[in-house]
N, C-alpha and C positions, 0 to 999 in steps of 0.2 A: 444552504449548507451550514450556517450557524448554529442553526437550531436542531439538527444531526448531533448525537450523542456518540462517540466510536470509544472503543474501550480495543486495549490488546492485552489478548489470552495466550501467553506462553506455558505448555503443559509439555510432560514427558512424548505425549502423542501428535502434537502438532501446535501448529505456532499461527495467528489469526488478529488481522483485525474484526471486529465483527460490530455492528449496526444493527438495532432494530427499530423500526419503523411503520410506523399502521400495523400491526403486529407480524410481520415479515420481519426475516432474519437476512443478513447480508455479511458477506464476508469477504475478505482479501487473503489470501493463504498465503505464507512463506516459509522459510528456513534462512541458518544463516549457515555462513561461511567466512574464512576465512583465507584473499588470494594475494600474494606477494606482499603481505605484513597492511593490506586494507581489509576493515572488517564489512562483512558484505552481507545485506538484505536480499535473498531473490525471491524477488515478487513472481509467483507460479499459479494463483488462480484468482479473479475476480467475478462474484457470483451475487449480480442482484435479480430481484425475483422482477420477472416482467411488469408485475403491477407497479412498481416503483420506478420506471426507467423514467427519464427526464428528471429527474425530482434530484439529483445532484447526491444520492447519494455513495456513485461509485468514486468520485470526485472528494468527499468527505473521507471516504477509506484511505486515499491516498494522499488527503492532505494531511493526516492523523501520521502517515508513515514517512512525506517530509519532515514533519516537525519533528520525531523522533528521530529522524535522521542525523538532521542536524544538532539535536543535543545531545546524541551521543555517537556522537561522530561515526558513524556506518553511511555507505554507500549502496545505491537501490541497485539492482542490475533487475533489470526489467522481461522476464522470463513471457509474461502475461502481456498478451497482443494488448491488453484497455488498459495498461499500466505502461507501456512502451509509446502508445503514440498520446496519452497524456503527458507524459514526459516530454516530447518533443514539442506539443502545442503549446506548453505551461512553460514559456524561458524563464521566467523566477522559479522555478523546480528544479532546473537543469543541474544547478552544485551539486547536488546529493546523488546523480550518474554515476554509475559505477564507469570508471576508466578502463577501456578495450587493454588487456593486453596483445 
């Protein structure tokens, strides 16, 4: 996962972390929000290309979106099934959960 490159693309048309790797593109989709005075990330699609699966870098997307997380203080809510039960396997991830109203 180190040696995974993630950059995020915020554009008038959509919002991404995005990966590329062996020349395959990868990507994390979201938007944000804001709910009861918490600013919120929701994580809505995670798309790697089959030749890459095992190779960590759905894992690198979303380590890209804790760290941002945390330094600028927003909260993930986990829209995306491979972002929801990463969340829940990764307990040093778990602060950056968006709180259930």
């Amino acid at each position: 996962m180190a040696d995974i490159t993630v950059r995020r693309e915020e554009t008038k048309t959509g919002r991404r972390y995005v990966a590329g790797v062996d020349g395959f593109e990868s990507e994390l989709t979201f938007t944000r929000a804001t709910r009861k005075g918490q600013k919120l990330m929701i994580a809505n699609h995670t798309g790697v290309p089959s030749a890459l699966s095992g190779k960590g870098v759905g894992l690198a997307l979303l380590g890209q979106a804790v760290e941002d997380a945390r330094a600028e203080g927003f909260r993930i809510v986990p829209n995306c099934s491979f972002v929801r039960v990463m969340l829940q396997r990764h307990k040093e991830w778990q602060d950056v959960l968006a709180k259930e109203s």
